[in-house]
Rosetta silent file (secondary structure, phi, psi, omega in degrees, C-alpha in Angstrom):
SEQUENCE: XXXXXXXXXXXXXXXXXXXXXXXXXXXXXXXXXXXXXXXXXXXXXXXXXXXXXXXXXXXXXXXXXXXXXXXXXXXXXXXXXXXXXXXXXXXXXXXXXXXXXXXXXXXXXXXXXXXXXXXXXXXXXXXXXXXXXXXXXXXXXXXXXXXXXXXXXXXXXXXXXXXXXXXXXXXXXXXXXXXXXXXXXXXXXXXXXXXXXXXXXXXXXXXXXXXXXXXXXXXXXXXXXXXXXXXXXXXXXXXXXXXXXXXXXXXXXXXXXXXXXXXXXXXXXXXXXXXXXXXXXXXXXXXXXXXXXXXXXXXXXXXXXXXXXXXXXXXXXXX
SCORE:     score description
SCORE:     0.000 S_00000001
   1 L     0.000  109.390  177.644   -3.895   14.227  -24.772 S_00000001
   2 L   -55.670  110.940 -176.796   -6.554   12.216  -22.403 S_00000001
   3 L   -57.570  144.606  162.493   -6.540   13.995  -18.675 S_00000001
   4 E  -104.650  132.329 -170.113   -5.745   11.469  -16.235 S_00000001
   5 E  -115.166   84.461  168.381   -6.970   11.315  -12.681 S_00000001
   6 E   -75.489  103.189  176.223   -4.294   10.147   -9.750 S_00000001
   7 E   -79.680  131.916 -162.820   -6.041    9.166   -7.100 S_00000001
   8 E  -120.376  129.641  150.682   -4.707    9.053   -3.517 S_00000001
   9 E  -104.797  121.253  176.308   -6.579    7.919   -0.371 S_00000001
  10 E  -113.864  123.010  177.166   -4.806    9.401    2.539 S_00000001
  11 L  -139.597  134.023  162.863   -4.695    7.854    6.260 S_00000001
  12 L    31.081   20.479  175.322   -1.884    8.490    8.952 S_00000001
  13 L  -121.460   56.095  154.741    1.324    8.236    6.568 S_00000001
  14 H   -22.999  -58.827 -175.933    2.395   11.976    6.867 S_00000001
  15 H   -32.967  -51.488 -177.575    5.610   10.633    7.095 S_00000001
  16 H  -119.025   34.812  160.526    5.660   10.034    3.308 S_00000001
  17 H   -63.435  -59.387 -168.475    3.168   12.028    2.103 S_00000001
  18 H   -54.497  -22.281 -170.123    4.921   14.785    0.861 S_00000001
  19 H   -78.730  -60.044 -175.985    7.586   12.271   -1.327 S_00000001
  20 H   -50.039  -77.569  177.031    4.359   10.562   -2.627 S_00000001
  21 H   -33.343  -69.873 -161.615    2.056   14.022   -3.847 S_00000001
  22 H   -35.738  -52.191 -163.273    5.515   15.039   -5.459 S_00000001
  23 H   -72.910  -11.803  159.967    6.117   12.171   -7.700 S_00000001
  24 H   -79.001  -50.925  169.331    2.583   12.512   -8.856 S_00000001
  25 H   -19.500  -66.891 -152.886    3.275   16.022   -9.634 S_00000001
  26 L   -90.993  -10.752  169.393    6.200   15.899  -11.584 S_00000001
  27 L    -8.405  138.489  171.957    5.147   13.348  -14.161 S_00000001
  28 L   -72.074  -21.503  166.199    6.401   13.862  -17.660 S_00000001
  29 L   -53.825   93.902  176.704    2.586   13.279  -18.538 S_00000001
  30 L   -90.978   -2.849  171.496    1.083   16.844  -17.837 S_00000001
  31 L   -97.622   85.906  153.810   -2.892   16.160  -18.479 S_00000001
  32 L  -139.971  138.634  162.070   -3.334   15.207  -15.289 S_00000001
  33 E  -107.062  151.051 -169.815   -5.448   16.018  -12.102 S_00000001
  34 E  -113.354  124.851  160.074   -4.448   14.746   -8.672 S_00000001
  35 E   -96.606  109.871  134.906   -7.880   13.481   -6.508 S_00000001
  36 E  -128.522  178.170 -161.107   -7.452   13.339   -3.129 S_00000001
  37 E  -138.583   97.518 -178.712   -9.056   12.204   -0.408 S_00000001
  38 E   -84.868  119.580  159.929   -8.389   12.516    3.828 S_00000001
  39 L   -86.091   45.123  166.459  -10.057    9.764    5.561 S_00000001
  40 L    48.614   52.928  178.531  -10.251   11.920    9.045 S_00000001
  41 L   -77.578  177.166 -143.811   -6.664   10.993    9.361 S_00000001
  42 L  -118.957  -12.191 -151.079   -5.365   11.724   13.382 S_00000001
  43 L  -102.961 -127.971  170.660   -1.804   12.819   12.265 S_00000001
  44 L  -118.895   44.596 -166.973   -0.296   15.578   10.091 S_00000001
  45 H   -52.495  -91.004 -160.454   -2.182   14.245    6.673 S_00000001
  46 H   -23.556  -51.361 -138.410   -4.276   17.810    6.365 S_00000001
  47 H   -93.831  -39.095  164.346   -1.832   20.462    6.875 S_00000001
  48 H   -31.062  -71.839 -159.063    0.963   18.318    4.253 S_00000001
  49 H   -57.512  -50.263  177.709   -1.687   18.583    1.759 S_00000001
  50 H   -59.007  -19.565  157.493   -2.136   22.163    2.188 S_00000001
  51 H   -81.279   -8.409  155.509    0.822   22.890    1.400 S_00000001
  52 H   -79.071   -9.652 -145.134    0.531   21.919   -1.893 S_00000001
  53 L   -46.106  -52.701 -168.874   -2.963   23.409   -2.150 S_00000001
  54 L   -71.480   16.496  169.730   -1.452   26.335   -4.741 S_00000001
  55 L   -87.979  108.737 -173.299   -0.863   23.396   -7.324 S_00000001
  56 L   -79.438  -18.490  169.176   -4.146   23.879   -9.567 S_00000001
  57 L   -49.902  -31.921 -164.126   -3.464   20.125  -10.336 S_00000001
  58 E   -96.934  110.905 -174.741   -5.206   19.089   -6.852 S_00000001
  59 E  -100.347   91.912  168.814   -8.561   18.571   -6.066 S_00000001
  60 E   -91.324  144.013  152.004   -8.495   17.842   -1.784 S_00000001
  61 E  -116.641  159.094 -172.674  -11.226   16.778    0.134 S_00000001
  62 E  -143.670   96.902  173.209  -11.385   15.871    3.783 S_00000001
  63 L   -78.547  137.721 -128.069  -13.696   13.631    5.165 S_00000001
  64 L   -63.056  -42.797  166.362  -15.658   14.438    8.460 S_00000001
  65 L  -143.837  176.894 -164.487  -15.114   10.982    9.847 S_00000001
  66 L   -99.347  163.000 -175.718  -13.582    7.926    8.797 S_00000001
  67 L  -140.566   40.280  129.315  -15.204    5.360    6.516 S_00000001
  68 L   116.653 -169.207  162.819  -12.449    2.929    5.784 S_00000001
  69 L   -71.664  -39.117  143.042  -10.634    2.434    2.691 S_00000001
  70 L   -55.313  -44.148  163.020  -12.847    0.777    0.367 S_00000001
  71 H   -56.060  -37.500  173.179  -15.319    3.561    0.636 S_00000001
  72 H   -81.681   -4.018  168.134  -12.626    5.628   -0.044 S_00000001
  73 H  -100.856  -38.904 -144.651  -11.670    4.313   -3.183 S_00000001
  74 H   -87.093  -58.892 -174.311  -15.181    4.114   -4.324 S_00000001
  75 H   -39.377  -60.245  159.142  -15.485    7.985   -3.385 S_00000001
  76 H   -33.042  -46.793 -176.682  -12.214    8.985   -5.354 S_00000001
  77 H   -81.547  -28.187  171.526  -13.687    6.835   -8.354 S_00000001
  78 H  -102.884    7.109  152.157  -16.873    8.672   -8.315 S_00000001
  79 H  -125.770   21.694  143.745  -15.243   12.109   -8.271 S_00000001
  80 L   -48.639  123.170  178.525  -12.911   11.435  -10.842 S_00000001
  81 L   -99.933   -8.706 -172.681  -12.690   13.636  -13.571 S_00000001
  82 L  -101.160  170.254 -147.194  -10.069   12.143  -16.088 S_00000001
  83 L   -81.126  -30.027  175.119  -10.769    9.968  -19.004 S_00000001
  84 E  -130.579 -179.691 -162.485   -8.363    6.911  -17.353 S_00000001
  85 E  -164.015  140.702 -174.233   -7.894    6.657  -13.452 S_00000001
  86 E  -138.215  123.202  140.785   -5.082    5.352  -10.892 S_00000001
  87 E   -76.994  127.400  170.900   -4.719    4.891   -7.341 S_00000001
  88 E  -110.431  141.859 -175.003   -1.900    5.910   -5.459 S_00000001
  89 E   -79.795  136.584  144.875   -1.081    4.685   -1.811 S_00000001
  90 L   -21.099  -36.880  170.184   -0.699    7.517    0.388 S_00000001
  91 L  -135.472   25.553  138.827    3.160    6.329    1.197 S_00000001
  92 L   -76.028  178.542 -174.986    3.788    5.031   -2.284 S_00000001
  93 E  -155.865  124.049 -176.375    5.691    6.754   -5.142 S_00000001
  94 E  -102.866  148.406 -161.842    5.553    6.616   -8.949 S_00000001
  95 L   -69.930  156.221  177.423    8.323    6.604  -11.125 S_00000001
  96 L   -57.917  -21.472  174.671    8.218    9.731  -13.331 S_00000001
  97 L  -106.552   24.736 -164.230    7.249    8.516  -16.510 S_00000001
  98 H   -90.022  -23.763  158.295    4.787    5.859  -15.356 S_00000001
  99 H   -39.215  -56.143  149.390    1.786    7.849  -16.510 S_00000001
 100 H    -3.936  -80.799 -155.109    3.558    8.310  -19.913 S_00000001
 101 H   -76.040  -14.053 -140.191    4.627    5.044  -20.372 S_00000001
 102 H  -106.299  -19.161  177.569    1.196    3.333  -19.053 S_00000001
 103 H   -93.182  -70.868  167.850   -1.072    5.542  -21.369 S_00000001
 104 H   -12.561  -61.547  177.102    0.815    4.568  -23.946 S_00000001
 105 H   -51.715  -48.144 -165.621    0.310    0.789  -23.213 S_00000001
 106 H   -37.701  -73.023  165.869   -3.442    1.790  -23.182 S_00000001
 107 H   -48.442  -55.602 -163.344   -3.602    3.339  -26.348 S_00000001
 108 L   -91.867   19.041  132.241   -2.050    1.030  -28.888 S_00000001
 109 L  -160.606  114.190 -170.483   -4.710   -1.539  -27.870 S_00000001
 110 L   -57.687  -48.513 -178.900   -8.436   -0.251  -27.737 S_00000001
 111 L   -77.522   16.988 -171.669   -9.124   -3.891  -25.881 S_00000001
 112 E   -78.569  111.310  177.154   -6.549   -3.097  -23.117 S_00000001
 113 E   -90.070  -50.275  155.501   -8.848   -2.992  -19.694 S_00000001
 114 E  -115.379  177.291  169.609   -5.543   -2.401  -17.523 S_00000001
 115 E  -149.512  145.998 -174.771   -1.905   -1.629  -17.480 S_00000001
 116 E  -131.404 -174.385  158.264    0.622   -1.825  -15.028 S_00000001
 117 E  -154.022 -160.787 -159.658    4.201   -1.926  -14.661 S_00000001
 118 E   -74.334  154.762 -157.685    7.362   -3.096  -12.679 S_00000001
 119 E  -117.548   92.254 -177.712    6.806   -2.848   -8.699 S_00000001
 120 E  -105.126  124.776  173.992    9.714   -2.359   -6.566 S_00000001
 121 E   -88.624  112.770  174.587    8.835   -2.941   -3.069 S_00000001
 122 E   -66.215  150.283 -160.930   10.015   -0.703   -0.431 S_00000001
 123 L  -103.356  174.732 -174.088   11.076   -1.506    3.811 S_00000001
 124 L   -53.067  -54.653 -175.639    9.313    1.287    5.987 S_00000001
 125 L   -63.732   10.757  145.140   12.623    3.199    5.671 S_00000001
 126 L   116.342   16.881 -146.977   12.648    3.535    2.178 S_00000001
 127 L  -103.165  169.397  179.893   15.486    1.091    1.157 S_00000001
 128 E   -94.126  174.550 -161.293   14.278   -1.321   -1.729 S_00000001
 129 E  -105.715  -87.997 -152.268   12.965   -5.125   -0.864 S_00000001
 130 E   176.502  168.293 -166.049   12.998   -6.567   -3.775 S_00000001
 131 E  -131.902  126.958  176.578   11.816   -5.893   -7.362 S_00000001
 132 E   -97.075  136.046  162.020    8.786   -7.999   -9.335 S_00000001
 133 L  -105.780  126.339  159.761    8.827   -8.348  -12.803 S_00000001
 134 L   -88.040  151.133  169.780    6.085   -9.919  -14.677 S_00000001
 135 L   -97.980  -14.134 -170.957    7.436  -12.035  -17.777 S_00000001
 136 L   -84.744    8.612 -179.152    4.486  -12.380  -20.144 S_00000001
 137 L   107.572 -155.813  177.567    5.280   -9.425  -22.365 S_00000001
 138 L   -70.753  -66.141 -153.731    3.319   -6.220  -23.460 S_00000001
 139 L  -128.783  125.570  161.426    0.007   -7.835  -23.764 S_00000001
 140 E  -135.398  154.585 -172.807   -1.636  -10.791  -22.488 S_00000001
 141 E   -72.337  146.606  178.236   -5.628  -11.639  -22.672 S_00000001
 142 H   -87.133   11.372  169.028   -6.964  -11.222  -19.423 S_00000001
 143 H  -100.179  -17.225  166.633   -8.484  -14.713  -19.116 S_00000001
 144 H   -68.491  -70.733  172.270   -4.865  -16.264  -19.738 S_00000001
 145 H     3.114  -80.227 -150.257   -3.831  -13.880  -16.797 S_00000001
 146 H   -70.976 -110.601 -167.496   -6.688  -14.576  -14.689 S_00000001
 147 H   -20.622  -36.067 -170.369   -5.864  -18.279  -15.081 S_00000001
 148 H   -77.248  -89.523 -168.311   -1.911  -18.172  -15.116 S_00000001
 149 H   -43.020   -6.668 -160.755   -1.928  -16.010  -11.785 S_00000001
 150 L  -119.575  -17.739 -176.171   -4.425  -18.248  -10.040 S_00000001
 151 L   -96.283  -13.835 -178.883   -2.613  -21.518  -11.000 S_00000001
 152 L    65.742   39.461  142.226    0.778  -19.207   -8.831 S_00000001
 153 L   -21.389  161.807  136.479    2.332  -19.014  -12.669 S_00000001
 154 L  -103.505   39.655  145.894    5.552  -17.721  -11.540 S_00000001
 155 L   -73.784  -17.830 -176.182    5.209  -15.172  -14.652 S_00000001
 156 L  -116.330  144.312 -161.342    3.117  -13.022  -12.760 S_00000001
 157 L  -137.184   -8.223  167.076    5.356  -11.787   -9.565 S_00000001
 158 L  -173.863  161.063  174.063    2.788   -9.193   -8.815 S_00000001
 159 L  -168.401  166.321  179.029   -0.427   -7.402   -9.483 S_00000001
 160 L  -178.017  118.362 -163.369   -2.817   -4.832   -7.231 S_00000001
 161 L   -71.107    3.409  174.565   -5.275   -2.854   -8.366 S_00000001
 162 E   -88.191  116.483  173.174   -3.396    0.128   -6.402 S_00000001
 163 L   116.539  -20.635 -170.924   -0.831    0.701   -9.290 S_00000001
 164 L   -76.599  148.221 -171.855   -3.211   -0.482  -11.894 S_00000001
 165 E  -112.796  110.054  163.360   -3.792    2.134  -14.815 S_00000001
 166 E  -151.311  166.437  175.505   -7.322    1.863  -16.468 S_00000001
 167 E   -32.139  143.802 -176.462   -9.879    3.517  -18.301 S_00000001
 168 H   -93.427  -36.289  176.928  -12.198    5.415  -15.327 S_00000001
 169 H   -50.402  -44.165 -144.425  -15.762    3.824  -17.478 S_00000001
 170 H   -71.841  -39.860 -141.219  -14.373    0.236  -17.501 S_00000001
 171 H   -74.726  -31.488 -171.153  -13.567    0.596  -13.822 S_00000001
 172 H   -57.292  -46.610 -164.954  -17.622    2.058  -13.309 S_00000001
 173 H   -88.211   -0.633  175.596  -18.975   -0.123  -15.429 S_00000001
 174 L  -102.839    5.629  166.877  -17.645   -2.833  -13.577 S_00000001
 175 L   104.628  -30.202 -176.954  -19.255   -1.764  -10.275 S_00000001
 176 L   126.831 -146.201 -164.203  -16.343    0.054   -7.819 S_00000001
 177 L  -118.775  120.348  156.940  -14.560   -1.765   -5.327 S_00000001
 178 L   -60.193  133.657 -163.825  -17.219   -4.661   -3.423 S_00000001
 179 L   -90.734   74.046  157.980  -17.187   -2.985   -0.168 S_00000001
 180 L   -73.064  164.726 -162.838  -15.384   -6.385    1.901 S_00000001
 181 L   -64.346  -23.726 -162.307  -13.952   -6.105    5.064 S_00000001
 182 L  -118.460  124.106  170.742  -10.134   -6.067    3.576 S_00000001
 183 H   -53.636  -40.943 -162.761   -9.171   -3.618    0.372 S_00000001
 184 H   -66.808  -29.082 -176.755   -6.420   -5.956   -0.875 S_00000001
 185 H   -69.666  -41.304  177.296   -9.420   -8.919   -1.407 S_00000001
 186 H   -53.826  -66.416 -140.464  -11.907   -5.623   -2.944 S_00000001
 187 H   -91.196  -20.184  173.072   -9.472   -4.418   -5.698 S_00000001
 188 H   -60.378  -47.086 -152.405   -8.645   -8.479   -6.859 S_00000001
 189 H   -81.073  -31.504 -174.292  -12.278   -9.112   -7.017 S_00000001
 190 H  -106.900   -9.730  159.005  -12.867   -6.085   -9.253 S_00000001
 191 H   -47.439  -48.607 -171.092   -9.452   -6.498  -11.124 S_00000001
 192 H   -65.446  -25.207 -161.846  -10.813  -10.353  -12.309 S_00000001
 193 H  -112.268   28.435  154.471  -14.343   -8.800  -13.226 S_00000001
 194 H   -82.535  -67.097 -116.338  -12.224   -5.583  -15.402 S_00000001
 195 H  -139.296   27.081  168.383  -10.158   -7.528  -17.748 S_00000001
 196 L  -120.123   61.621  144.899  -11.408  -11.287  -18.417 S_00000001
 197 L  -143.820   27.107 -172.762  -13.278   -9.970  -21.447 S_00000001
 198 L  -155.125  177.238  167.041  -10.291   -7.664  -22.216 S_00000001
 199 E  -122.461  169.279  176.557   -6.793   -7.825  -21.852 S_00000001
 200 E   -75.305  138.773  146.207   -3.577   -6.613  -19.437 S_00000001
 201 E  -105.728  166.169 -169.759   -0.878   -4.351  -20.882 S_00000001
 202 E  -149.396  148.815  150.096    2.686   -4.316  -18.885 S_00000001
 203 E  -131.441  121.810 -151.146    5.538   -2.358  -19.109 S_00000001
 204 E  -100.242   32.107 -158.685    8.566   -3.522  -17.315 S_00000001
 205 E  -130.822  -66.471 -160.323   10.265    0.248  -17.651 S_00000001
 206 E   -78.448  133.962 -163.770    7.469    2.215  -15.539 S_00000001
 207 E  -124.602  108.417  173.222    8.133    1.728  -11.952 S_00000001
 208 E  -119.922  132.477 -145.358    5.836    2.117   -9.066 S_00000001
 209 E  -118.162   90.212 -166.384    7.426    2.318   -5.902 S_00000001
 210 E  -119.246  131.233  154.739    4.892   -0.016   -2.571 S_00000001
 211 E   -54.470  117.379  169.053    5.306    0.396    0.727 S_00000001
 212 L  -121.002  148.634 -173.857    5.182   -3.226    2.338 S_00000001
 213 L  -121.081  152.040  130.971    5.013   -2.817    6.667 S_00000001
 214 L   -65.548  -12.340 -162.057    5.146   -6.113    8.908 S_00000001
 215 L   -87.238  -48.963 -170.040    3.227   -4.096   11.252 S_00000001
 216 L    -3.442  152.394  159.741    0.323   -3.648    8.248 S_00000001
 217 L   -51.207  -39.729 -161.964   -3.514   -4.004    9.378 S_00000001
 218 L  -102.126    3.078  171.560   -3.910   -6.968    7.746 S_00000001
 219 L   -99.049  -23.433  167.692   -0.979   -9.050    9.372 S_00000001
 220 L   -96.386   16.535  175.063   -2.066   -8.055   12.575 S_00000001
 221 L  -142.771   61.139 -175.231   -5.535   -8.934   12.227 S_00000001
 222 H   -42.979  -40.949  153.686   -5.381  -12.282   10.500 S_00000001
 223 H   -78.651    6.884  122.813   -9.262  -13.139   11.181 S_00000001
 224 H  -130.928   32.266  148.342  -10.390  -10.730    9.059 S_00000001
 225 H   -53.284  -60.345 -177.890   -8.389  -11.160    6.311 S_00000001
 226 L   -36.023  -60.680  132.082   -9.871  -14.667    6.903 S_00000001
 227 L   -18.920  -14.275  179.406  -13.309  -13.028    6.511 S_00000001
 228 L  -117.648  -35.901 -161.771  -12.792  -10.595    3.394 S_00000001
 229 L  -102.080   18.678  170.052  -11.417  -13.627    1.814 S_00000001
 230 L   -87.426  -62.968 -141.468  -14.621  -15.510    2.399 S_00000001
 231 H   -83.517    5.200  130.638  -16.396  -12.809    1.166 S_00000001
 232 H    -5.821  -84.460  176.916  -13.965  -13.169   -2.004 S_00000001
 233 H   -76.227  -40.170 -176.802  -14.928  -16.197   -3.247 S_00000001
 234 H   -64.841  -26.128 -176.282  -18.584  -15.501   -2.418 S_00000001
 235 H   -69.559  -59.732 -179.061  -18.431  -12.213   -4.762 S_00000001
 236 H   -44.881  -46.181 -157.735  -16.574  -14.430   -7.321 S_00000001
 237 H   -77.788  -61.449  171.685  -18.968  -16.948   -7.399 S_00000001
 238 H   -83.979   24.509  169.136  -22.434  -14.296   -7.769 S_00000001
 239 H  -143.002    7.782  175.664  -20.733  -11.298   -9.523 S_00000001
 240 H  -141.953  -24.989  152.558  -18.293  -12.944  -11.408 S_00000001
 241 H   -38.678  -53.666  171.742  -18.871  -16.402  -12.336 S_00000001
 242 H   -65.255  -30.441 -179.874  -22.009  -16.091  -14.575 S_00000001
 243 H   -81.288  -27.085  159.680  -20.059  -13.735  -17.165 S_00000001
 244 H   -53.249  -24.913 -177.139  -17.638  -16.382  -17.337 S_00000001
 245 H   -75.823  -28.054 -165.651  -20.167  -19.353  -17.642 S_00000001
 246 H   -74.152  -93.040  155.924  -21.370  -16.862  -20.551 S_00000001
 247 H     2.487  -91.943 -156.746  -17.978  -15.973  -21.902 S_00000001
 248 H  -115.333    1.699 -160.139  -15.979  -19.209  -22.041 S_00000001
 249 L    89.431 -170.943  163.633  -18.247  -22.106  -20.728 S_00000001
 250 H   -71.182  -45.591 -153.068  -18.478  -23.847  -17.439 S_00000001
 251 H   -76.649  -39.632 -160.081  -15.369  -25.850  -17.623 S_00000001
 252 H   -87.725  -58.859 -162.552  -13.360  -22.555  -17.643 S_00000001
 253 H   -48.995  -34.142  163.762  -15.326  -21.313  -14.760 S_00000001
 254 H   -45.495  -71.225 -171.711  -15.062  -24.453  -12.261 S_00000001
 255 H   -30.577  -44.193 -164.455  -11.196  -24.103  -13.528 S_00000001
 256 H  -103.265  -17.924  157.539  -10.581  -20.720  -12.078 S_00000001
 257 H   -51.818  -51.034  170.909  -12.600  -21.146   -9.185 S_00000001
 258 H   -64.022  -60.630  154.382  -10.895  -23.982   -7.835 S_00000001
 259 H    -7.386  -43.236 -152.546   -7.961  -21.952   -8.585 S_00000001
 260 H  -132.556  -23.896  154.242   -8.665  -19.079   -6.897 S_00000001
 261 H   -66.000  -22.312 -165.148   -9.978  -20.931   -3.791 S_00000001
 262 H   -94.469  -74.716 -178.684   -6.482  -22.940   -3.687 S_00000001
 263 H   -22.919  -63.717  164.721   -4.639  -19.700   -4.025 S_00000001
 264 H   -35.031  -40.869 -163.994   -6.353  -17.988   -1.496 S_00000001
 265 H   -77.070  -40.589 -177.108   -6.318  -20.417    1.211 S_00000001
 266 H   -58.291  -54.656 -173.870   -2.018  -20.602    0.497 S_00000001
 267 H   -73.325  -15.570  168.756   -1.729  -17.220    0.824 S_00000001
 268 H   -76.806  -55.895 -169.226   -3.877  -16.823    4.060 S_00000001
 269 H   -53.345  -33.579 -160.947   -1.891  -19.823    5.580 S_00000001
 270 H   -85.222  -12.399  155.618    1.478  -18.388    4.571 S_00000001
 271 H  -105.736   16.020  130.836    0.438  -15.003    6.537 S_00000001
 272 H   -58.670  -81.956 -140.299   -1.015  -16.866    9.784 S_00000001
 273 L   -75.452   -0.657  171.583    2.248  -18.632    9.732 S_00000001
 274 L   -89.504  -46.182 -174.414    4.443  -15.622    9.086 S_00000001
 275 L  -107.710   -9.547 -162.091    3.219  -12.937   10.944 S_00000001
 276 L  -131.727  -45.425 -171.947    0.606  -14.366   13.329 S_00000001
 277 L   -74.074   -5.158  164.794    2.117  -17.875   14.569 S_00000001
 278 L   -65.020  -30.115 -175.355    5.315  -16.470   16.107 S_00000001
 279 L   -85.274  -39.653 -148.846    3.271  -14.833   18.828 S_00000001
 280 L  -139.849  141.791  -14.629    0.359  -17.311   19.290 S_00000001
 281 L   151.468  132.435  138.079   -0.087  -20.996   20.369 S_00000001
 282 H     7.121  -72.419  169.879   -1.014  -23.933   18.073 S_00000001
 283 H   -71.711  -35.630  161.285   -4.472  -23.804   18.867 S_00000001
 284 H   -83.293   -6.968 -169.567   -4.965  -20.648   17.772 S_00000001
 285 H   -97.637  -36.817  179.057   -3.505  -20.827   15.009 S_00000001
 286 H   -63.316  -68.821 -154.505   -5.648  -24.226   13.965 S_00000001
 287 H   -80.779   10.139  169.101   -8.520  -22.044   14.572 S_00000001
 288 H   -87.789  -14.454 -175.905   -8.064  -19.495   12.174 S_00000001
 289 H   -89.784   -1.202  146.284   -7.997  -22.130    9.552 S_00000001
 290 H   -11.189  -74.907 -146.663  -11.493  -23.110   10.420 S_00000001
 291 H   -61.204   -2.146 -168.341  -12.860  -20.759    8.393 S_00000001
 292 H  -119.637   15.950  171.727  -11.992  -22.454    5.318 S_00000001
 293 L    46.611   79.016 -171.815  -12.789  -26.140    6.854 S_00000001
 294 L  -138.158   31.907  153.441   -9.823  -27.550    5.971 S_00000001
 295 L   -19.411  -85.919 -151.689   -9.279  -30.021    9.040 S_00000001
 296 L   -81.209   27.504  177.196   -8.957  -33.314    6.794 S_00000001
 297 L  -108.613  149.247 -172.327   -6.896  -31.793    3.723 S_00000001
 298 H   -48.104  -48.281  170.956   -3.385  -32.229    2.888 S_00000001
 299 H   -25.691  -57.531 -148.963   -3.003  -28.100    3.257 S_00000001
 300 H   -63.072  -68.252 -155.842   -4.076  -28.884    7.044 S_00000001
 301 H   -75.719  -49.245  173.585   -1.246  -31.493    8.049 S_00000001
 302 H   -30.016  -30.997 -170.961    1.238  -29.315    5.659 S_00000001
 303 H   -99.468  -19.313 -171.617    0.435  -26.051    8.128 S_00000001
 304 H   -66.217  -65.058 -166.402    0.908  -28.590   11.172 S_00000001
 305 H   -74.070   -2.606  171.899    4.369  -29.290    9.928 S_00000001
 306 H   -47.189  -70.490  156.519    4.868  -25.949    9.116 S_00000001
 307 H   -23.556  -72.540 -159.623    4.174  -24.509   12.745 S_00000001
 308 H   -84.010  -47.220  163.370    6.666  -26.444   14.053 S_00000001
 309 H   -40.727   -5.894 -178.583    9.513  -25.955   12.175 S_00000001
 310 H   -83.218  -53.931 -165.225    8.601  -21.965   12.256 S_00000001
 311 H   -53.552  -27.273  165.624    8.160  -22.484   16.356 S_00000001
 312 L  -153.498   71.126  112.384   11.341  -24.752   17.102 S_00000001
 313 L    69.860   36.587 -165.356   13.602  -24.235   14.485 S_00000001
 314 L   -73.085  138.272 -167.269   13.074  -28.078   13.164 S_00000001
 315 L  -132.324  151.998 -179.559   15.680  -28.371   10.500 S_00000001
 316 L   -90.321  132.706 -158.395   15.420  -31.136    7.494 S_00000001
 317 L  -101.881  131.601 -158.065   18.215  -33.808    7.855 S_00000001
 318 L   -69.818  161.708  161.624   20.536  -33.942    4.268 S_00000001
 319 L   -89.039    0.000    0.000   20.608  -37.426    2.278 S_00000001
């Protein structure tokens, strides 16, 4: 039985700490160690954790001051001891068998880079959201993925590399997390440069249990999301691009680029206009899309009419 290593990065969500450490506990999987890691949190992070302390399962550390999140995944990943390795958010909660079921997927294909499973997303108060399912099966190559999800497939309904289950070499040998300004753009950039010379396992049975906030860091700071997702596409293009021109030709690589530039830009527009344009003026809102120059493109007049139907409640007149 392969030891596993769940890692947690912990910052200010006391609140649910205690729910979260448990559900790593009790796994039906028992070769496991739990890595964590205090990012100088302000609240009552430490003293939670200590109370689990007499759990020989736990490795805690506490660092002196903080040094964001990405650093803090990279740190967890270099003092992982188990043979595969998972991060868990700090106010997430995994279902009891999803180590089980996810080592499983692993094993019964040696070319498996990750594995994940069904995602039910939780409101701050714990009630469920909504539930994602992926559709493509057990196994899909991770250059289908990569391509599917980037094209907004609706087969893929969710992915993160917080819930992803992989090997702790592949994740090494792939470099960490690229330390960008935003985590959610760091673990996509080293998810695509894991698995598209390997493939995804899924299980739609093991259930990890995300947090989603309106409040979150990255909806209230919209310009430098804007800014991690520059430095996105720039990572894609020099750390991930040449093993593809290698891999599959150019023609694939152009393919997923444009891809992955069109994706990006939708999903930055659709959180300016969700979370940041209720609040803020036209003009400000035009000038976060600047960063992606995208004045004279259809996207552009599409976010125009967008605005105003979020901002005065412009309603489309039936045929």
């Amino acid at each position: 039985m392969k030891k596993v290593t769940i890692a947690i990065a912990m910052y200010n969500h006391a609140q649910y700490l205690s729910e979260c450490i448990s559900s790593a506990l009790n796994q039906t999987y028992k070769n496991i160690e739990i890595l964590a890691v205090n990012d100088a949190s302000t609240d009552q992070t430490h003293n939670i954790v200590q109370s689990f302390m007499p759990y020989s399962k736990i490795r805690y550390y506490k660092n002196e001051k903080n040094i964001g999140i990405v650093k803090t995944y990279n740190k967890l990943l270099e003092l992982a001891d188990g043979h595969y390795f998972m991060i868990l958010g700090d106010d997430d909660i995994l279902g009891m068998d999803y180590i089980e079921r996810t080592v499983m997927v692993m094993e019964e294909r040696p070319s498996c880079r990750v594995a994940f499973g069904r995602n039910v997303i939780l409101n701050q108060d714990s009630s469920v959201s909504k539930e994602l399912i992926s559709t493509f099966g057990r196994y899909i190559s991770g250059l289908e993925y990569c391509n599917l999800w980037l094209s907004g497939h609706p087969t893929f309904q969710q992915h993160a590399f917080i819930m992803m289950f992989c090997p702790v070499d592949i994740v090494r040998k792939a470099g960490g997390f690229p330390d960008f300004q935003m985590a959610q753009h760091a673990d996509n950039a080293l998810f695509i440069k894991m698995i598209i010379d390997g493939d995804v396992g899924y299980d739609s049975q093991a259930d990890y249990y995300y947090r989603v906030y309106s409040q979150s860091y990255g909806n209230q700071h919209v310009a430098e999301v804007g800014e991690a997702t520059l430095q996105f596409l720039e990572y894609f293009k020099t750390d991930i691009l040449p093993k593809l021109v290698f891999l599959k030709g150019n023609n694939v690589a152009r393919k997923m680029l444009k891809n992955l530039n069109g994706l990006l830009i939708e999903t930055f527009i659709h959180r300016i206009l969700k979370y940041y344009a209720p609040n803020h003026s036209i003009r400000e809102c035009i000038n976060l899309l600047t960063v992606f120059n995208k004045q004279n493109s259809l996207s552009y007049y599409k976010f125009i009419l967008k605005y105003f139907i979020l901002k005065h409640g412009i309603k489309k007149e039936k045929d």
